[in-house]
mmCIF file of the protein (N, C-alpha, C, O) and its ligand, coordinates in Angstrom:
data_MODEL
# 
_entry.id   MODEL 
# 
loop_
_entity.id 
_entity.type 
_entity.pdbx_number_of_molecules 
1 polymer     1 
2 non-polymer 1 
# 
_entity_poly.entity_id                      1 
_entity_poly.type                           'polypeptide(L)' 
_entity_poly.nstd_linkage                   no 
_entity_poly.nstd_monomer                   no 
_entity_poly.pdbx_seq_one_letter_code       
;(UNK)(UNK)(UNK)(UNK)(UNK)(UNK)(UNK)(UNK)(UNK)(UNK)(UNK)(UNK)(UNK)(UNK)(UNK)(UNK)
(UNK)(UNK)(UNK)(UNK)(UNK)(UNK)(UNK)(UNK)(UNK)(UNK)(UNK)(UNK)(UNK)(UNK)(UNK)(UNK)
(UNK)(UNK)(UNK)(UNK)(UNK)(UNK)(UNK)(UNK)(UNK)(UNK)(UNK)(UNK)(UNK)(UNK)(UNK)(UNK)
(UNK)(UNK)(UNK)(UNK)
;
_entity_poly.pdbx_seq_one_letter_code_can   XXXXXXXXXXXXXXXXXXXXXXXXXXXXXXXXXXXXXXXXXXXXXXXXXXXX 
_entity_poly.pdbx_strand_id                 A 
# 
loop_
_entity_poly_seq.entity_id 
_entity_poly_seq.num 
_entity_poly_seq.mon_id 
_entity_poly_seq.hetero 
1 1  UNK n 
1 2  UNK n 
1 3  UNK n 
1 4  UNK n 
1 5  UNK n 
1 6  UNK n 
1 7  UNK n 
1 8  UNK n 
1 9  UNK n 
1 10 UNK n 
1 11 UNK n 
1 12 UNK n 
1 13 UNK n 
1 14 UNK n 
1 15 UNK n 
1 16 UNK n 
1 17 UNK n 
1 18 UNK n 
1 19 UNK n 
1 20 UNK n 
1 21 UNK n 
1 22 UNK n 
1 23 UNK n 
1 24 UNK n 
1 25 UNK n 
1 26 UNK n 
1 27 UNK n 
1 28 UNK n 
1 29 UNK n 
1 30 UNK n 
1 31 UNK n 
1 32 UNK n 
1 33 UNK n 
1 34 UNK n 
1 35 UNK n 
1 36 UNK n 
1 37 UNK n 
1 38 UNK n 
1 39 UNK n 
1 40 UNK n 
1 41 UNK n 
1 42 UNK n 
1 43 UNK n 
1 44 UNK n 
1 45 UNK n 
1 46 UNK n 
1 47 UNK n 
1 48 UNK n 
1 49 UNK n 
1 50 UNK n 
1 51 UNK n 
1 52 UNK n 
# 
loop_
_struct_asym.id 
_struct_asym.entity_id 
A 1 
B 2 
# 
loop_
_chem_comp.id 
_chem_comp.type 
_chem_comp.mon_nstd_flag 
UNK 'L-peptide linking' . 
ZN  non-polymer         . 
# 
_pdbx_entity_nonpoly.entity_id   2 
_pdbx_entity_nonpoly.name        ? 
_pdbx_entity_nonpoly.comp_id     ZN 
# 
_pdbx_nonpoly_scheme.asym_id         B 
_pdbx_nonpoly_scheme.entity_id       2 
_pdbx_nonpoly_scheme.mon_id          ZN 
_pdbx_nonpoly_scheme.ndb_seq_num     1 
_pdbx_nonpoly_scheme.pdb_seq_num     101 
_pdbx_nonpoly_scheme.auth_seq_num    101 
_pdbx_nonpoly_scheme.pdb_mon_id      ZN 
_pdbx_nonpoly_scheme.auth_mon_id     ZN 
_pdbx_nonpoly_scheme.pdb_strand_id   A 
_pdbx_nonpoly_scheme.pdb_ins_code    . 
# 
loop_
_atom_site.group_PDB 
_atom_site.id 
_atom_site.type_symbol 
_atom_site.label_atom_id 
_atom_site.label_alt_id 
_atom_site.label_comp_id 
_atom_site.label_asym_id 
_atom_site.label_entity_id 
_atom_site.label_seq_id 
_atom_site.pdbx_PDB_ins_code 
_atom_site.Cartn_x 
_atom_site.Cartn_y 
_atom_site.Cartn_z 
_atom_site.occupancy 
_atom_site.B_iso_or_equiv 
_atom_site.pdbx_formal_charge 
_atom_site.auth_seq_id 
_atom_site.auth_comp_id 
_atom_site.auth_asym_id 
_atom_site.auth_atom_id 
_atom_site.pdbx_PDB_model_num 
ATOM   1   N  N  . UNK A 1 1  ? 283.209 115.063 0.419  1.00 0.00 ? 1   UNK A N  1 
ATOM   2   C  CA . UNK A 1 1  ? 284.389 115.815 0.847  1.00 0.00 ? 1   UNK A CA 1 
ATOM   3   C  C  . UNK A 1 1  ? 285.580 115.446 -0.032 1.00 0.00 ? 1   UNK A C  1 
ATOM   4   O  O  . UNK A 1 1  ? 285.960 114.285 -0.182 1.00 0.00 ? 1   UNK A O  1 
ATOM   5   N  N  . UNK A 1 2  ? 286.048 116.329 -0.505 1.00 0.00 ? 2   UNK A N  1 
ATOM   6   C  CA . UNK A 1 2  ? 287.113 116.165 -1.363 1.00 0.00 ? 2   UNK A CA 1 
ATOM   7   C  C  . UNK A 1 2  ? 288.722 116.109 -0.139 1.00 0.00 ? 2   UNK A C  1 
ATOM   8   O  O  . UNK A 1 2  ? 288.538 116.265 1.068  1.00 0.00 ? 2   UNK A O  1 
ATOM   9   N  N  . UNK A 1 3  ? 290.388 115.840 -0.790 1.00 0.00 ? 3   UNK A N  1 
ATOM   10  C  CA . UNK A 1 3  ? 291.028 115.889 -0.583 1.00 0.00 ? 3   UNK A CA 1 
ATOM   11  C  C  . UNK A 1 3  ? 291.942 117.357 -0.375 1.00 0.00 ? 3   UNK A C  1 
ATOM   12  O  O  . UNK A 1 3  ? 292.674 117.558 -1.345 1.00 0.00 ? 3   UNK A O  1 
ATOM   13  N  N  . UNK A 1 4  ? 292.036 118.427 0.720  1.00 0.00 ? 4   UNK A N  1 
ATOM   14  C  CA . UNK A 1 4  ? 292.501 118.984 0.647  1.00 0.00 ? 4   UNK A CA 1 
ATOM   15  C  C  . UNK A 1 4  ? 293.599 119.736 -0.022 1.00 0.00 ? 4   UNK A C  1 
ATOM   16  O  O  . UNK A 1 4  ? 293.645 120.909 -0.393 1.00 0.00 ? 4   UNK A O  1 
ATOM   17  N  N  . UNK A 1 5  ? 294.542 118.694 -0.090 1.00 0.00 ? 5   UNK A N  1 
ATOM   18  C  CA . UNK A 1 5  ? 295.950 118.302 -0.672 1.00 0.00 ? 5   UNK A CA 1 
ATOM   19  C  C  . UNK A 1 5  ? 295.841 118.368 -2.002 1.00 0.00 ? 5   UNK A C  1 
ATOM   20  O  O  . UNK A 1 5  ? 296.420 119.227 -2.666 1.00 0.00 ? 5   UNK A O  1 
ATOM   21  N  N  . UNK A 1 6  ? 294.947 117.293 -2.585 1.00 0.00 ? 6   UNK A N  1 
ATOM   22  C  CA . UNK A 1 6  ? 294.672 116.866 -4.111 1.00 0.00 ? 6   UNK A CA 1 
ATOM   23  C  C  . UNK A 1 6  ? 293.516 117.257 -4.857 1.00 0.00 ? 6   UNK A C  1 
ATOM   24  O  O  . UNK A 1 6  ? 293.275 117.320 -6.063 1.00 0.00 ? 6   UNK A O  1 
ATOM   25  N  N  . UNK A 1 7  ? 292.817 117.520 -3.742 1.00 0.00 ? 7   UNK A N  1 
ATOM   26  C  CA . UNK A 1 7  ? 291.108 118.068 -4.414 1.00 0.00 ? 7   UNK A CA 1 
ATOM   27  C  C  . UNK A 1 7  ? 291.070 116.936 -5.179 1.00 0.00 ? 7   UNK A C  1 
ATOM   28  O  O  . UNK A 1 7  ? 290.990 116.961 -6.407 1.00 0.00 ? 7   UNK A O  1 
ATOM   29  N  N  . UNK A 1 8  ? 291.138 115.697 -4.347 1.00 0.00 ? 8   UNK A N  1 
ATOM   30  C  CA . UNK A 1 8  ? 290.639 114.107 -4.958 1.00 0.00 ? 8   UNK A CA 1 
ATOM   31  C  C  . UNK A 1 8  ? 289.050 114.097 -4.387 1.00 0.00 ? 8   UNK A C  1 
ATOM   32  O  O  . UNK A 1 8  ? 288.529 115.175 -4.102 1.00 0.00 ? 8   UNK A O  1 
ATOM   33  N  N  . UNK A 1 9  ? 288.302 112.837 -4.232 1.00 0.00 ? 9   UNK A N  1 
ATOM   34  C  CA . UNK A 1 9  ? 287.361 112.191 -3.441 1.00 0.00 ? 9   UNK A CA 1 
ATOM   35  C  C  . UNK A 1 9  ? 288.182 111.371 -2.171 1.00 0.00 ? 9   UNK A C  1 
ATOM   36  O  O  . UNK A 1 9  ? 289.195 110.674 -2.231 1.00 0.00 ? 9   UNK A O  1 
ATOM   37  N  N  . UNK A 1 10 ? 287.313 111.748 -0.987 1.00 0.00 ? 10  UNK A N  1 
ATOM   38  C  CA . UNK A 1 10 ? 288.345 110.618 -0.062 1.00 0.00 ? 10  UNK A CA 1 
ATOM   39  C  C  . UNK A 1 10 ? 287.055 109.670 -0.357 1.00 0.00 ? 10  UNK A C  1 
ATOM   40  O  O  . UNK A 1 10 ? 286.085 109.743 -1.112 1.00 0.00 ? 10  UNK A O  1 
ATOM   41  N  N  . UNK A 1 11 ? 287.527 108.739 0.619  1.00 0.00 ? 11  UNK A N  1 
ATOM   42  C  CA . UNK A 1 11 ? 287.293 107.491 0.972  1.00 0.00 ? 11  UNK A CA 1 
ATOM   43  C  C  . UNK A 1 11 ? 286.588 107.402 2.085  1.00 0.00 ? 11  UNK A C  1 
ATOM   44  O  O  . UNK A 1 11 ? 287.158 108.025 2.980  1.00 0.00 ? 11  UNK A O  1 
ATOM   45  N  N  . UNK A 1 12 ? 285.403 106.808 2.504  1.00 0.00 ? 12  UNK A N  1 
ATOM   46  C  CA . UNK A 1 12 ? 285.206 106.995 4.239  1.00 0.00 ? 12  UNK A CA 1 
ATOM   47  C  C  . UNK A 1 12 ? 285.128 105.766 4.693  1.00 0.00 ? 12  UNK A C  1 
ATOM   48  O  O  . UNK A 1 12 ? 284.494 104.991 3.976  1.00 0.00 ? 12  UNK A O  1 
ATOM   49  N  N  . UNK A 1 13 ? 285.469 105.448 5.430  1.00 0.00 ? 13  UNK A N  1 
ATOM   50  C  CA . UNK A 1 13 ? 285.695 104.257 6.283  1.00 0.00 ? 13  UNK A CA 1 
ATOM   51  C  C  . UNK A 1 13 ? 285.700 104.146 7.460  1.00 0.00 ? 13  UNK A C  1 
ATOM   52  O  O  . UNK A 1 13 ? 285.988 105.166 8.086  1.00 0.00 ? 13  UNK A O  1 
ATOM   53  N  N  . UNK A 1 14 ? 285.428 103.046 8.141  1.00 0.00 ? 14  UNK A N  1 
ATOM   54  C  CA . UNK A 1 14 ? 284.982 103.066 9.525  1.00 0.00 ? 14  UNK A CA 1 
ATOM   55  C  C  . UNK A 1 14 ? 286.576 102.417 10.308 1.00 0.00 ? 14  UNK A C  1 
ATOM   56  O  O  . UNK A 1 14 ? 287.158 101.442 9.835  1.00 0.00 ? 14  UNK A O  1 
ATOM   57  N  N  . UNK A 1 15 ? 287.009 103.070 11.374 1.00 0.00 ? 15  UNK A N  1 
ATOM   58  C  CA . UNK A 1 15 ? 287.945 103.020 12.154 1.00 0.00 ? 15  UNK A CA 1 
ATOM   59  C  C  . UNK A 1 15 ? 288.076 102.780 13.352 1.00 0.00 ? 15  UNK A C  1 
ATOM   60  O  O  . UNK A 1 15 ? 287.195 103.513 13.801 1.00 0.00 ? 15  UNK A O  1 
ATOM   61  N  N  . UNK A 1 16 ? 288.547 102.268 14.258 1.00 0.00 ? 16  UNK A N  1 
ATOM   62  C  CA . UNK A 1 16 ? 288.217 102.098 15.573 1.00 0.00 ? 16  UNK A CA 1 
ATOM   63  C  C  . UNK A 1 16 ? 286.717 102.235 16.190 1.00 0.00 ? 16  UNK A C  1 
ATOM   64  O  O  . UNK A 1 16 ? 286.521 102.282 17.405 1.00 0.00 ? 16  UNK A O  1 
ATOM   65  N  N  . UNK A 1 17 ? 285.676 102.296 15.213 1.00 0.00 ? 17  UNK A N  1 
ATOM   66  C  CA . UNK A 1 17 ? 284.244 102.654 15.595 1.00 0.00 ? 17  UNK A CA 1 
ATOM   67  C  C  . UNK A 1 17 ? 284.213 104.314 14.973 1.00 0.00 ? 17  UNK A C  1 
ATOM   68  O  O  . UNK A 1 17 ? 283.133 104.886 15.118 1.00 0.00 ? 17  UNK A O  1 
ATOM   69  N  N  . UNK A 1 18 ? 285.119 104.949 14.427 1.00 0.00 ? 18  UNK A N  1 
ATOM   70  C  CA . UNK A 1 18 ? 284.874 106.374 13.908 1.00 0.00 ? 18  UNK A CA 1 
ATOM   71  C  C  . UNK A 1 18 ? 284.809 106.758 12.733 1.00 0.00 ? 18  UNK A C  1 
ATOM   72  O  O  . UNK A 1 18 ? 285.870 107.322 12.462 1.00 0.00 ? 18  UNK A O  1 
ATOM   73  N  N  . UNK A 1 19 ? 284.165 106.753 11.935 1.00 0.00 ? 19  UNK A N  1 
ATOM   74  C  CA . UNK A 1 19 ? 283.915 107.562 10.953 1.00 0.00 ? 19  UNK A CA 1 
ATOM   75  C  C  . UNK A 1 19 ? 284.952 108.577 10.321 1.00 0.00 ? 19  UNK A C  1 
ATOM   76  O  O  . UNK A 1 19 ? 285.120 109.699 10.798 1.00 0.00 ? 19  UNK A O  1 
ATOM   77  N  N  . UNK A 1 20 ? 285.694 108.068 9.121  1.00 0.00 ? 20  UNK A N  1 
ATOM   78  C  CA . UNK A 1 20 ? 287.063 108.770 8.920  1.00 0.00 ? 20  UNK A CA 1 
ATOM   79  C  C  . UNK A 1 20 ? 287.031 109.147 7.449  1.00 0.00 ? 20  UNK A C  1 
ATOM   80  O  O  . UNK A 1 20 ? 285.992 108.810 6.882  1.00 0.00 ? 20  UNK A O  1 
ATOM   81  N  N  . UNK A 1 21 ? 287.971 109.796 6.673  1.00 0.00 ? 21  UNK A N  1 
ATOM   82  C  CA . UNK A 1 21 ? 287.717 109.861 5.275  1.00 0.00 ? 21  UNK A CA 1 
ATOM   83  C  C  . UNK A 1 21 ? 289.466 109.911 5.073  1.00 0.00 ? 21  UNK A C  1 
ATOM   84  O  O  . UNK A 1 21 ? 290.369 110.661 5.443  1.00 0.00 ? 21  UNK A O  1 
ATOM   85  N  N  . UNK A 1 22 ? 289.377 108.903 4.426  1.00 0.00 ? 22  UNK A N  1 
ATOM   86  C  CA . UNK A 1 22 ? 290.893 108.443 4.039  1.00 0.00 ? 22  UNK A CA 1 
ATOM   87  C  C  . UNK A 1 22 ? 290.608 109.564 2.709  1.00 0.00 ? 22  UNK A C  1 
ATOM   88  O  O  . UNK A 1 22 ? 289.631 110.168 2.266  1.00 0.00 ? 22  UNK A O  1 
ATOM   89  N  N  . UNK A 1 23 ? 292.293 109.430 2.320  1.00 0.00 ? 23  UNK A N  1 
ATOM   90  C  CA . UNK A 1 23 ? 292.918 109.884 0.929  1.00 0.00 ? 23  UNK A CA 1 
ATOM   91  C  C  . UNK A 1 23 ? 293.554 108.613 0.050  1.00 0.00 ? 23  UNK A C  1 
ATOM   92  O  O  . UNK A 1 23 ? 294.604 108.192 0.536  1.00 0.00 ? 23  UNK A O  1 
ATOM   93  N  N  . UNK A 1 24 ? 293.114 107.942 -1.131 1.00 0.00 ? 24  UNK A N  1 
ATOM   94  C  CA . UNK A 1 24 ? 294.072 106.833 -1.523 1.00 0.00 ? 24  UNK A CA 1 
ATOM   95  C  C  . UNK A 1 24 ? 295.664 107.674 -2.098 1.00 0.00 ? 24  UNK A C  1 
ATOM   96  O  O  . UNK A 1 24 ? 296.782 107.190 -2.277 1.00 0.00 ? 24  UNK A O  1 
ATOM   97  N  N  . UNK A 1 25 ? 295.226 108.893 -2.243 1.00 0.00 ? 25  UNK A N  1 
ATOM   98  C  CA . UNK A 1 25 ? 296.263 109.617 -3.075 1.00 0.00 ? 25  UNK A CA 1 
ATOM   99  C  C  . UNK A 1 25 ? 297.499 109.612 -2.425 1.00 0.00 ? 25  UNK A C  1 
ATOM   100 O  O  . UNK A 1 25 ? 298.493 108.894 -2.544 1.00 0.00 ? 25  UNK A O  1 
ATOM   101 N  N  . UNK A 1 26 ? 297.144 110.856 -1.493 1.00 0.00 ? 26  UNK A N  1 
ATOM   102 C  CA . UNK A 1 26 ? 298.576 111.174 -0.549 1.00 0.00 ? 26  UNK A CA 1 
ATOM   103 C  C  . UNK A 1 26 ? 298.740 110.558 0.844  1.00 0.00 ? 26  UNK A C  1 
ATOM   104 O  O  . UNK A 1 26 ? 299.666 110.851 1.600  1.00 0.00 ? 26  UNK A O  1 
ATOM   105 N  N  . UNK A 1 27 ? 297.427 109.372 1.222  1.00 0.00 ? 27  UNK A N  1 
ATOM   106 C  CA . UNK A 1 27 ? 297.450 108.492 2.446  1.00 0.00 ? 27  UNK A CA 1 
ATOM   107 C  C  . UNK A 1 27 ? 296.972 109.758 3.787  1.00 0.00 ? 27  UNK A C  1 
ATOM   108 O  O  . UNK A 1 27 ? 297.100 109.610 5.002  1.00 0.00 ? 27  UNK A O  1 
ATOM   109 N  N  . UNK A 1 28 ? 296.384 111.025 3.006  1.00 0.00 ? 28  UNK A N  1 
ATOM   110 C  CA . UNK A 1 28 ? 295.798 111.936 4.286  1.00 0.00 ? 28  UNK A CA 1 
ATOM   111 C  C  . UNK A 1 28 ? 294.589 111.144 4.948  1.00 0.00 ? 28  UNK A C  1 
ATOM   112 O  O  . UNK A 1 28 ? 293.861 110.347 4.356  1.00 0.00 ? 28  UNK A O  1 
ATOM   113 N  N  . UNK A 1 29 ? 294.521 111.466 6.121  1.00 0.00 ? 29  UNK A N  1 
ATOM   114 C  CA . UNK A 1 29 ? 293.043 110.494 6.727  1.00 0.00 ? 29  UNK A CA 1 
ATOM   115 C  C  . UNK A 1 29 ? 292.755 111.895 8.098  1.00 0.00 ? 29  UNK A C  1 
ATOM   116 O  O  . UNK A 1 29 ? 293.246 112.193 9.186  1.00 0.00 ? 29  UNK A O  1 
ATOM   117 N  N  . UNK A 1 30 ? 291.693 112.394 7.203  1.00 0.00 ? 30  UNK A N  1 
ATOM   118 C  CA . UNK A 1 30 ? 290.688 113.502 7.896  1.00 0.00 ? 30  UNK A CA 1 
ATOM   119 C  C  . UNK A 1 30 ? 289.202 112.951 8.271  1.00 0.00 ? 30  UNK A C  1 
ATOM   120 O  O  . UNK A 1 30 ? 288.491 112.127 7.697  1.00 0.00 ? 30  UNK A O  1 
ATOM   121 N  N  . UNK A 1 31 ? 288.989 113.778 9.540  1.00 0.00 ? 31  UNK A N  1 
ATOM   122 C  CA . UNK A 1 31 ? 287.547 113.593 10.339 1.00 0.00 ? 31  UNK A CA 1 
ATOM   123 C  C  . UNK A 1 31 ? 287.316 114.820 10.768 1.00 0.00 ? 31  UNK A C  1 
ATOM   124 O  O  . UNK A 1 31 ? 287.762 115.898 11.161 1.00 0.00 ? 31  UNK A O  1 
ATOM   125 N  N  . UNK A 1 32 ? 285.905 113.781 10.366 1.00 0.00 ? 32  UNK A N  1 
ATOM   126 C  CA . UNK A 1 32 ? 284.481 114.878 10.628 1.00 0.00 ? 32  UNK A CA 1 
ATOM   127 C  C  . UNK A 1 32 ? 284.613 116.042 11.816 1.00 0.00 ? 32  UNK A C  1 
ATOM   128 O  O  . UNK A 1 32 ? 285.282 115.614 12.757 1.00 0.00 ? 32  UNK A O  1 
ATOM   129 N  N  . UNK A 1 33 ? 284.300 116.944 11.942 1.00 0.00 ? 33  UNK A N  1 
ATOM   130 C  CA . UNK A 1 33 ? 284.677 117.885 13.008 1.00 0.00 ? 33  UNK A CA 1 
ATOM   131 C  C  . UNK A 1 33 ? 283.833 117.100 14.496 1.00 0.00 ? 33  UNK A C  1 
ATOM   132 O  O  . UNK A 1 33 ? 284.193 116.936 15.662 1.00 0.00 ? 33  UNK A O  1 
ATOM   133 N  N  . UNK A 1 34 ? 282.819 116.823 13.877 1.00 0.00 ? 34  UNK A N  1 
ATOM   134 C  CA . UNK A 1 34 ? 282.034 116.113 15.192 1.00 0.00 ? 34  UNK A CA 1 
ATOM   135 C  C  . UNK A 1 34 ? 282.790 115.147 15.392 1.00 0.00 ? 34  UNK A C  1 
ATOM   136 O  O  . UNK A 1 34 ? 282.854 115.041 16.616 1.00 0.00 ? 34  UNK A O  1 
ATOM   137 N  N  . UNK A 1 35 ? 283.632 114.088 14.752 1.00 0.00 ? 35  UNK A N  1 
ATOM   138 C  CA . UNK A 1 35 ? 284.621 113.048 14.651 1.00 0.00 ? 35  UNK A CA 1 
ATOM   139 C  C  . UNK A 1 35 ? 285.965 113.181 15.459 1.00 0.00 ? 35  UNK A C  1 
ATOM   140 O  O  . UNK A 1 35 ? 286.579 112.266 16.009 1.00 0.00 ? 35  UNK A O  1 
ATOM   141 N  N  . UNK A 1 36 ? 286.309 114.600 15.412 1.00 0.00 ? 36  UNK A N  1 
ATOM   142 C  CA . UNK A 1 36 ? 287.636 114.870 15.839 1.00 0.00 ? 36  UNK A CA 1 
ATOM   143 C  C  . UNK A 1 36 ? 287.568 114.884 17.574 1.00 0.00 ? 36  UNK A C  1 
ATOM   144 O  O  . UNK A 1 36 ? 288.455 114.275 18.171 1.00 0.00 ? 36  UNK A O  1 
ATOM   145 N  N  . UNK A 1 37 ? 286.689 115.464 18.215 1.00 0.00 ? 37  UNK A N  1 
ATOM   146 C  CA . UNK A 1 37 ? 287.155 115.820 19.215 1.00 0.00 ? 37  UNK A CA 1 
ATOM   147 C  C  . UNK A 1 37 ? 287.227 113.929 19.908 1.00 0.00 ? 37  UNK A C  1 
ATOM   148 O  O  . UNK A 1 37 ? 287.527 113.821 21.097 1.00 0.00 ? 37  UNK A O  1 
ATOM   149 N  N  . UNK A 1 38 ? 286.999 112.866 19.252 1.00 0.00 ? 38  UNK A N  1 
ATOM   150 C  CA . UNK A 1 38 ? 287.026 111.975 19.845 1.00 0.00 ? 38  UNK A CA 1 
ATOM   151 C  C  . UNK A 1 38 ? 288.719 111.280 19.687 1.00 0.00 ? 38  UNK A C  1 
ATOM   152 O  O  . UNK A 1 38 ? 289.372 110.668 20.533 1.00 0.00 ? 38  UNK A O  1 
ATOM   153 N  N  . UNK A 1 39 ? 288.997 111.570 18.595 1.00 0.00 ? 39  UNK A N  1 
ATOM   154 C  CA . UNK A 1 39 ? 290.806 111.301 18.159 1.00 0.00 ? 39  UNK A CA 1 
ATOM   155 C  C  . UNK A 1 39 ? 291.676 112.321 18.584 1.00 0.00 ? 39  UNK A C  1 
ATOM   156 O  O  . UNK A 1 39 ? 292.906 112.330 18.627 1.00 0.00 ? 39  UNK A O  1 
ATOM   157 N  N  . UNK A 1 40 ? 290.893 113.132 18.876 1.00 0.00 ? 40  UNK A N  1 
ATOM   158 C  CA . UNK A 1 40 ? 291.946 114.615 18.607 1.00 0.00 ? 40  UNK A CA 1 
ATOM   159 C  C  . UNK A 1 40 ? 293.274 114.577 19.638 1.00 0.00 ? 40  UNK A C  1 
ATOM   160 O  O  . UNK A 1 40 ? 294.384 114.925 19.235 1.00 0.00 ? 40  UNK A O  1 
ATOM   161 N  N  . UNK A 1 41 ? 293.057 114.155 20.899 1.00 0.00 ? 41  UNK A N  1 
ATOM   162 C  CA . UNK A 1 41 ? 293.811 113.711 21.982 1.00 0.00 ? 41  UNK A CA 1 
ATOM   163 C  C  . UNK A 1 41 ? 295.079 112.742 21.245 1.00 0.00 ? 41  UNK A C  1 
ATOM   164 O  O  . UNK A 1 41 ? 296.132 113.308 21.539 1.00 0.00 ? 41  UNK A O  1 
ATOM   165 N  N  . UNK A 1 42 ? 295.409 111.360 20.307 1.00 0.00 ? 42  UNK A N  1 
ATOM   166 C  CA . UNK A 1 42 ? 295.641 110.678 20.331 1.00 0.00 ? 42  UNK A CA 1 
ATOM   167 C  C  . UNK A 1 42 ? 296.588 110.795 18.528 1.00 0.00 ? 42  UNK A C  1 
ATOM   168 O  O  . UNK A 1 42 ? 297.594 110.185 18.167 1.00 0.00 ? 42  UNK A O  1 
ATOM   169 N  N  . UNK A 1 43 ? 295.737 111.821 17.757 1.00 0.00 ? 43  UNK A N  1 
ATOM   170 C  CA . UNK A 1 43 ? 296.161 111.514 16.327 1.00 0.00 ? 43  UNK A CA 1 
ATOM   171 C  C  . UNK A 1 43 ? 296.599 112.593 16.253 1.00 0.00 ? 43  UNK A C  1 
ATOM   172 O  O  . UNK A 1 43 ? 297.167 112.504 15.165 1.00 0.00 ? 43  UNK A O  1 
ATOM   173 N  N  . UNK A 1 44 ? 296.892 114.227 16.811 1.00 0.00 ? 44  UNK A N  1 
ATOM   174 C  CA . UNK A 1 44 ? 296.586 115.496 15.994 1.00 0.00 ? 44  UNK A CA 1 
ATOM   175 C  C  . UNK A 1 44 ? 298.451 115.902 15.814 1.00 0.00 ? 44  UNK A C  1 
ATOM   176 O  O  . UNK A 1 44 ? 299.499 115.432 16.257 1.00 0.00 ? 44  UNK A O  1 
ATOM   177 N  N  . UNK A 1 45 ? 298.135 116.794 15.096 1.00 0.00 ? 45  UNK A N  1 
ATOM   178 C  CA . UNK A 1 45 ? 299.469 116.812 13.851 1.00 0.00 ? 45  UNK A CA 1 
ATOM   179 C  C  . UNK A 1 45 ? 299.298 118.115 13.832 1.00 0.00 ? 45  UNK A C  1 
ATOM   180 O  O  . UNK A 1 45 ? 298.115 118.439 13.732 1.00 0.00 ? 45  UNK A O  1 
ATOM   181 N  N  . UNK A 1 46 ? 300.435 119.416 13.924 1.00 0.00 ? 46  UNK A N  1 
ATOM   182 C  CA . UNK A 1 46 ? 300.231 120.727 13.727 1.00 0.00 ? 46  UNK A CA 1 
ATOM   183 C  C  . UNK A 1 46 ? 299.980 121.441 12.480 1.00 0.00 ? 46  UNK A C  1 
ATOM   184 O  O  . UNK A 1 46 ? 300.054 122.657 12.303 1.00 0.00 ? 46  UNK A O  1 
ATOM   185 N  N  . UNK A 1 47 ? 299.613 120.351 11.471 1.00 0.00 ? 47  UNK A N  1 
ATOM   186 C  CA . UNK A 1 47 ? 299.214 121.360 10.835 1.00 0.00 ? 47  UNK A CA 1 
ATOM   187 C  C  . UNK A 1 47 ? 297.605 120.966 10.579 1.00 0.00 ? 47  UNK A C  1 
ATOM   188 O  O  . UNK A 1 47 ? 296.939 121.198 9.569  1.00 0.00 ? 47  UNK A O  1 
ATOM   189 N  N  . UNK A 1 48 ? 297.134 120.198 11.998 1.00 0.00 ? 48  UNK A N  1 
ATOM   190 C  CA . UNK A 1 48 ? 295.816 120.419 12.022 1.00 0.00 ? 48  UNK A CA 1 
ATOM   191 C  C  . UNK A 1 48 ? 295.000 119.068 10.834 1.00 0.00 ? 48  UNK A C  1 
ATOM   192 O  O  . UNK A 1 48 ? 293.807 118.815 10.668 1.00 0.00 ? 48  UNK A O  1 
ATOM   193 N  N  . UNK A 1 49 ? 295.985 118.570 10.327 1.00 0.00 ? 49  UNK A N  1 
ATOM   194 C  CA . UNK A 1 49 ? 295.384 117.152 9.613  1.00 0.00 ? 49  UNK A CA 1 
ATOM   195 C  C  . UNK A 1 49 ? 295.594 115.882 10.778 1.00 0.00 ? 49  UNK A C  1 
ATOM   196 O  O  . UNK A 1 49 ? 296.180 115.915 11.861 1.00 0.00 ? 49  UNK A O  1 
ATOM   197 N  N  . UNK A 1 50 ? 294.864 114.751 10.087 1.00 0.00 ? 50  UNK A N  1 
ATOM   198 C  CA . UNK A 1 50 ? 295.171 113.552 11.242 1.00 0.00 ? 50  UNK A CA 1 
ATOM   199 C  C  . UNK A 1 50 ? 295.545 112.452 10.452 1.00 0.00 ? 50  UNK A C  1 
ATOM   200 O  O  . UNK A 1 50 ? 294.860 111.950 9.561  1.00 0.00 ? 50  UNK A O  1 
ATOM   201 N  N  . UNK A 1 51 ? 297.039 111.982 10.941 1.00 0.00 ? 51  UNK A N  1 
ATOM   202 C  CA . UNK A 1 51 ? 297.046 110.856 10.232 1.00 0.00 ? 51  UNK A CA 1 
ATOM   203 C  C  . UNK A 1 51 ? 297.295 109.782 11.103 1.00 0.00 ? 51  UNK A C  1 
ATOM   204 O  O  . UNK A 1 51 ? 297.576 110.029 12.276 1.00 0.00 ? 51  UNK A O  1 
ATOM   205 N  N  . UNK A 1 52 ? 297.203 108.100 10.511 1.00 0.00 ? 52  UNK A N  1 
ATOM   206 C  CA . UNK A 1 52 ? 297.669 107.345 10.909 1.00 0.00 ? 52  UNK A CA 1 
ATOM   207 C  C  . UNK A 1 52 ? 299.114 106.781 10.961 1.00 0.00 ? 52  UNK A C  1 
ATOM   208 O  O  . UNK A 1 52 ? 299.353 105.752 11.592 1.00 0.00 ? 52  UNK A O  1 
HETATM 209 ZN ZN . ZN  B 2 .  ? 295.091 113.501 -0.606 1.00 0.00 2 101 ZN  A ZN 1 
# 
């Protein structure tokens, strides 16, 4: 999965137990759709990205 933003490579890394894909570029940190509905409550941002 590339970087939306940058059309970089993210990063994936494990987070609170979730499966995440950082950006080193612009610090975006996107999940898996199966991933989201478990953050989605806690991280979500209107334009639909998730950050920390
Ligand atoms: Zn990025």
């Amino acid at each position: 999965m590339d970087c939306p933003r940058k059309h970089e490579p993210l990063k994936e890394i494990e987070l609170e137990g979730v499966l995440v894909d950082i950006c080193p570029t612009c610090g975006g940190v996107w999940f898996d759709p199966n991933e989201m509905k478990i953050s989605m409550k806690s991280m979500r941002t209107p334009g639909g990205n998730y950050w920390i």
